[in-house]
Every structure is written in C-alpha cells, then in structure tokens.
C-alpha positions as CSV (number, residue, x, y, z in Angstrom):
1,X,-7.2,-22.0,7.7
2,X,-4.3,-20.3,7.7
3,X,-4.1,-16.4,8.9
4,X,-1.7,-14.4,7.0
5,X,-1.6,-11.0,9.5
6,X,0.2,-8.0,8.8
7,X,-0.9,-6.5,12.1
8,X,1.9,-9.1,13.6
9,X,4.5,-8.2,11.4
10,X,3.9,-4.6,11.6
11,X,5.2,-5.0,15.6
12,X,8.8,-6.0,14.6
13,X,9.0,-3.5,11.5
14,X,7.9,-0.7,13.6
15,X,10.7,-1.5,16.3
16,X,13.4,-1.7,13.6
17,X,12.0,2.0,12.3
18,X,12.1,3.4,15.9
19,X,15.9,1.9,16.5
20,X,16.6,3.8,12.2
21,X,15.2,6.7,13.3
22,X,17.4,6.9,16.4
23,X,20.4,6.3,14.5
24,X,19.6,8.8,12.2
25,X,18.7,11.6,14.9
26,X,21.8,10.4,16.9
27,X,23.6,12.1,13.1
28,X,21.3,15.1,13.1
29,X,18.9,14.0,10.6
30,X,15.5,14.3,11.9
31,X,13.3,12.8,8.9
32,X,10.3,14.5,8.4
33,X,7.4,13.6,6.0
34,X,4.5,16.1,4.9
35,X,1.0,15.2,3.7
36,X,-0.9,16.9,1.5
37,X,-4.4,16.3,2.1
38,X,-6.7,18.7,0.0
39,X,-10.1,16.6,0.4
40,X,-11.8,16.8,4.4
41,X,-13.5,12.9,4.2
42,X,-13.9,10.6,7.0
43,X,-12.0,7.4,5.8
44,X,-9.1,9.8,4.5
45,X,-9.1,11.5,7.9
46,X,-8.6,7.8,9.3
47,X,-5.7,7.2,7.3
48,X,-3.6,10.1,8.1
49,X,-4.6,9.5,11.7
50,X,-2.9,6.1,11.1
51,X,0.0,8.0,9.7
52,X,0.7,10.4,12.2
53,X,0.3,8.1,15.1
54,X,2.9,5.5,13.4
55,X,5.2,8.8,12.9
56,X,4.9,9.3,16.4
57,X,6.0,6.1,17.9
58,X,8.7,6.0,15.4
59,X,9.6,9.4,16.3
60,X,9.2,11.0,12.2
61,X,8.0,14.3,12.5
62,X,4.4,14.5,10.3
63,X,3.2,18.2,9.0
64,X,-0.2,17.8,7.2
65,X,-1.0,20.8,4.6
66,X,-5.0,21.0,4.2
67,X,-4.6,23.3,1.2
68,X,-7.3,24.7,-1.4
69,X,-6.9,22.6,-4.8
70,X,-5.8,25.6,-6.3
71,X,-2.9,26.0,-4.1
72,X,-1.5,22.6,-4.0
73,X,0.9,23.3,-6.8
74,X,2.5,26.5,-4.8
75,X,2.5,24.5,-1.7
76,X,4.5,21.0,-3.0
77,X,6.9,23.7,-5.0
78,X,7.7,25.0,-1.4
79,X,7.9,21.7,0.1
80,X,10.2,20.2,-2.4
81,X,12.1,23.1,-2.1
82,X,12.1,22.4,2.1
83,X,15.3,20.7,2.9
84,X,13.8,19.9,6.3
85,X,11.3,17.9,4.7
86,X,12.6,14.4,3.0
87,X,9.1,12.4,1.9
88,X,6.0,14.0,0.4
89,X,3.0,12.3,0.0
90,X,-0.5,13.5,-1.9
91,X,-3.5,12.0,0.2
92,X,-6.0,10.5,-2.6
93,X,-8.4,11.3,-3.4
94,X,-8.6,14.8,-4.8
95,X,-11.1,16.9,-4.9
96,X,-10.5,16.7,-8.5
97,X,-9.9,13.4,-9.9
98,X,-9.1,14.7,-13.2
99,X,-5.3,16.5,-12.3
100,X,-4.2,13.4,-10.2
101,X,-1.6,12.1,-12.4
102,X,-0.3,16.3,-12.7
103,X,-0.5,16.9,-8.6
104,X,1.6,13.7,-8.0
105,X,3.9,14.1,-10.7
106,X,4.9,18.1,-9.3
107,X,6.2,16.4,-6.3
108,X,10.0,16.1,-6.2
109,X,10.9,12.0,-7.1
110,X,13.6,11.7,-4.3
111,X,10.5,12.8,-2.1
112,X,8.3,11.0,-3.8
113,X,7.6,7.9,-0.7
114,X,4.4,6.8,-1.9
115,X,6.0,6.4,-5.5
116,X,2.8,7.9,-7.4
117,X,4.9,10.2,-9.7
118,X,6.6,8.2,-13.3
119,X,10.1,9.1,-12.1
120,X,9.7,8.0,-8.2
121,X,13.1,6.0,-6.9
122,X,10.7,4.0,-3.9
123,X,8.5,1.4,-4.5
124,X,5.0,1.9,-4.0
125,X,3.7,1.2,-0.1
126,X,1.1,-1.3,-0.7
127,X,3.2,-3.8,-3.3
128,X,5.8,-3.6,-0.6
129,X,3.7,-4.5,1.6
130,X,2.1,-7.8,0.1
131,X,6.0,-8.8,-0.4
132,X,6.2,-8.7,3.3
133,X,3.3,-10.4,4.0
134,X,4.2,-13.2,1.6
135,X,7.9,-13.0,2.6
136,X,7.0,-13.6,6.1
137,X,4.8,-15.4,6.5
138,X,7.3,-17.8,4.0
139,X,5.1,-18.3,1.2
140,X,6.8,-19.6,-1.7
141,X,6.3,-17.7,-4.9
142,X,9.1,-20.2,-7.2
143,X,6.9,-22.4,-9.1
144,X,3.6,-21.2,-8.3
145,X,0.9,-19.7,-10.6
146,X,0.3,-16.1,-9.5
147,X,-3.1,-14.6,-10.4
148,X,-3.5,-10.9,-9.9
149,X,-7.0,-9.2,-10.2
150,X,-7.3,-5.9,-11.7
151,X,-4.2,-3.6,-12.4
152,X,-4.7,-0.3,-10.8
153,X,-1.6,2.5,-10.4
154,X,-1.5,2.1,-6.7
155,X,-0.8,-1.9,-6.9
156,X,-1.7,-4.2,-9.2
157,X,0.7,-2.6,-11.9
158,X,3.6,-1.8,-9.8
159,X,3.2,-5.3,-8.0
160,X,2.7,-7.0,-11.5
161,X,6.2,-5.3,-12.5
162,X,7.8,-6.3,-8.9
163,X,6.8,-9.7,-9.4
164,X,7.5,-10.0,-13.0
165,X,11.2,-8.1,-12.2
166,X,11.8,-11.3,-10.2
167,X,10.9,-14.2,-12.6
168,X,7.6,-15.1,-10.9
169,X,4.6,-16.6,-13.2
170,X,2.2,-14.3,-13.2
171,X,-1.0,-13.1,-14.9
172,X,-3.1,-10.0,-14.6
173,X,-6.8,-9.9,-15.1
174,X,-9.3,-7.3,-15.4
175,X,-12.2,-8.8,-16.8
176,X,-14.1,-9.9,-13.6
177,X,-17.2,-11.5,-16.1
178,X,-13.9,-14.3,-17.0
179,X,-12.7,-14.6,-13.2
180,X,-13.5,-18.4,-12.8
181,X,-11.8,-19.9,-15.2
182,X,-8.6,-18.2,-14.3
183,X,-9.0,-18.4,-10.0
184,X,-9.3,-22.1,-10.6
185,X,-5.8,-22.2,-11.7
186,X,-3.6,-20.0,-9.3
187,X,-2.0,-21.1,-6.6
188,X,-1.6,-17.4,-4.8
189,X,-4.2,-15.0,-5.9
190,X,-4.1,-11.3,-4.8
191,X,-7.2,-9.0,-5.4
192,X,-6.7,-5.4,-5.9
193,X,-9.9,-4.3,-7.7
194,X,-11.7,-2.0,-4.7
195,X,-15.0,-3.8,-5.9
196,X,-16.9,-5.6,-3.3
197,X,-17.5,-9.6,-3.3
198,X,-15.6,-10.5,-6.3
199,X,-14.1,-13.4,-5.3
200,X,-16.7,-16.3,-3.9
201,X,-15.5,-20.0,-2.2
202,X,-16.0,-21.9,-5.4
203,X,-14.1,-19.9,-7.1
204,X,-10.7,-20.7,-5.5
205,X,-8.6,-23.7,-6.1
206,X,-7.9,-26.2,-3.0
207,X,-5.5,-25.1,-0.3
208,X,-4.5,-22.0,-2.6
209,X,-3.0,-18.1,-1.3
210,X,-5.5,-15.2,-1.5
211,X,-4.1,-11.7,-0.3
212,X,-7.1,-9.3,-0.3
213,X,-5.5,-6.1,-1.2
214,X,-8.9,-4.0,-2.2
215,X,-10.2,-1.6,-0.4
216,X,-13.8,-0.9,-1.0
217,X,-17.0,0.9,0.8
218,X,-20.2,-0.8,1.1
219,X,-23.1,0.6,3.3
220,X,-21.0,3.0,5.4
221,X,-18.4,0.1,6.0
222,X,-15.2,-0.6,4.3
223,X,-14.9,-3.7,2.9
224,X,-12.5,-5.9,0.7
225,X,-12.7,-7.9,-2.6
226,X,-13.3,-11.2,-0.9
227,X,-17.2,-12.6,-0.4
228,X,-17.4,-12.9,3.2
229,X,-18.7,-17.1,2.5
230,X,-14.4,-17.3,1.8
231,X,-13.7,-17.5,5.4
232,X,-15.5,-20.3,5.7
233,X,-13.2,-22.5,3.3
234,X,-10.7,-23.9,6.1
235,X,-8.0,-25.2,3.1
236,X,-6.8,-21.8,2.1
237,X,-4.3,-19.5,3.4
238,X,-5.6,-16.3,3.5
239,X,-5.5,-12.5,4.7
240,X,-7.6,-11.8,7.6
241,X,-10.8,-9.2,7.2
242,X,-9.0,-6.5,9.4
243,X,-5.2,-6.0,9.8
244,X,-3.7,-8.1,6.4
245,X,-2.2,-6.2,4.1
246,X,-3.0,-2.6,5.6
247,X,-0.7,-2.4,8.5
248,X,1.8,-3.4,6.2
249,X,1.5,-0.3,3.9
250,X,1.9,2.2,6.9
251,X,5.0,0.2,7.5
252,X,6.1,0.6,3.6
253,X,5.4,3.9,3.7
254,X,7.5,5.0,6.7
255,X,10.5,2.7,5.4
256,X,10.5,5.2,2.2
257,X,10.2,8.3,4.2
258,X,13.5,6.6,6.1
259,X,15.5,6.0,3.1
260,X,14.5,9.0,1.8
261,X,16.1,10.7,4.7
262,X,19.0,8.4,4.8
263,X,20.1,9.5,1.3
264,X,21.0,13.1,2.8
C-alpha cells in the first residue's frame, strides 16, 4: 500500500507561503483574511483553530467575527468594504442552512478565497487540494478512468469541472445503491459524499487510486467515506485516515488569501 499524505506536502507549501508572505510585507501589504463564523460547534471551532494557527506561522493576520445571523449581512458589507482585509471566508455551517447560497454570495468575489460565491475568481480549497495531492505524489490522470462520488458545491462539482477543464475522463455518481458496478472500473476514485462506509474492499478495482475527500461524523468521531476493511487491501494507493486531503485544503485556502492580496 501506497500512502498518499498531504500532511508531508503541507511542510513545503507552508514554507513557500511564509517566504510570499514576506515578500509581500517587505512591499507593505500585510494580507489579512477574516472569518465569519456565526455557529459556536466543536468541530467548526477545530477548524478555524487550524486556520488561525496556519495564519500564524505564515505570518497572515486572522480576525474571526462571531456575529448573530441576523447581522452577518451588515458585517461582510463592512468587511468587503475593508481595504485592510483581502480574503473573506463564511465558516459552514450556518445556523440557518436555508440562506447559505445568499450569505456566501454577499461576500465581495475578489475576496471570495474559499470560492463559495457563483462569481468567485479562486478555486475552491479542497479541489485544489486533491490536485496537489495527486500532483505530487505524481499520479497520472492521462488515460485513466476517473470516478467521482457524489457532487456536492464544496468539491465534487468544482473538482468535476477542474478535471473536465483539463481533458480528464471522468464520471460523477450520486446514486450510491449503483456504486459497484462503476468502482470496478476506475482507475482513481475520489469520494466526496460525507456519508460514512460507502466504499468497501471489494468494491475497488486492483492496484487502483482512492482519495477520501468526505468528511463525515459517526459516534462523536469524524470519519471519512472509506470502510475501515479498505486499509487492509495492500494493492491500492490510497489517502491515509488522518492527514490526506485535509492539510492540503488549509494550504489551498491560504494560497487564495495570498493571491488575493497580491492582486492589490
């Protein structure tokens, strides 16, 4: 088995951010990146945590806004209107689910770093991500059957239209009762449904890809799309269970909030 880790990756992008960053203060741009986080929750608590530690060692400066949901809208109207600021990001969930698409559309596309909005110019942080992960660890996309399961805003679509922008074969499934027949077949599958277990051993052709991109909860723990019995297939090259794709999509994130700033 083959280990593909983002968590080794996510060393060397992280020193190339620090060395931007510099170069940017060194011209008296001091990028900035505020989070709006509207929901108090323990798993979104950890991921700003993440956030604000990377923006530390990078040396971004991170303001997070715990407003009331009825105060969001005032709040990313000042921010977009804050030239100090250059990336805006809405933590997700909501409070309520229902105005998602309205919040993340209010924020300003040139500030728009985790691309959420229809007229964001970055790509989104987590399909970025996987591109590194594949891209460095050098898998080979030309030629290969690429199977995506389940097409969700935050990455199976905008990966489907990265890959497909590119001239890669690939198919997008949502219908996990019809799985088999199609797993069988790929060569690199990535999983992106947020459901636990939907992928089992037998399901998987012989010395194939699988990036586990979900991100799903299960008994207090959070947990990917893959059946744990995967790990035991020693053909496959595979994300790990911690640190795959999620270091990676901290990185992604931060290298919008940098371009963002570099475009002043």
């Amino acid at each position: 088995m083959k280990l593909l880790k983002g968590s080794e990756l996510a060393g060397y992008i992280k020193e190339r951010h620090a060395r931007q960053v510099r170069s940017l203060a060194a011209q008296g741009i001091y990028p900035k990146l505020a989070i709006v986080q509207a929901k108090d929750d323990p798993v979104i608590n950890t991921y700003v945590r993440l956030k604000k530690q990377y923006g530390s060692d990078i040396g971004v400066d991170i303001e997070v806004h715990n407003p009331e949901q009825e105060r969001i809208a005032r709040l990313i109207g000042e921010l977009n209107n804050d030239k100090s600021v250059h990336g805006i990001i809405v933590q997700l969930p909501l409070p309520d689910v229902s105005v998602t698409d309205e919040v993340v559309n209010m924020v300003a596309p040139q500030k728009d770093v985790d691309a959420l909005g229809n007229q964001a110019k970055f790509e989104p942080a987590t399909p970025l991500a996987i591109m590194w992960l594949l891209s460095g660890y050098n898998i080979e996309l030309a030629g290969k059957k690429i199977l995506l399961i389940g097409r969700g805003k935050l990455v199976g679509a905008p990966l489907e239209q990265i890959l497909k922008k590119s001239g890669q074969d690939v198919e997008v499934i949502e219908d996990k009762g019809e799985l088999t027949s199609h797993t069988k077949e790929a060569d690199i599958i990535i999983t992106a449904t947020g459901s636990p277990a939907v992928l089992y051993p037998g399901m998987i052709k012989k010395g194939a890809v699988v990036v586990d991109a979900g991100v799903a909860s299960e008994s207090g723990k959070t947990v990917g799309d893959l059946s744990p019995e995967v790990y035991e297939r020693e053909d496959l090259t595979i994300t790990p269970e911690k640190g795959g794709v999620g270091p990676l999509t901290v990185c992604a994130l931060f290298e919008n909030v940098i371009r963002a700033a570099s475009k002043k």
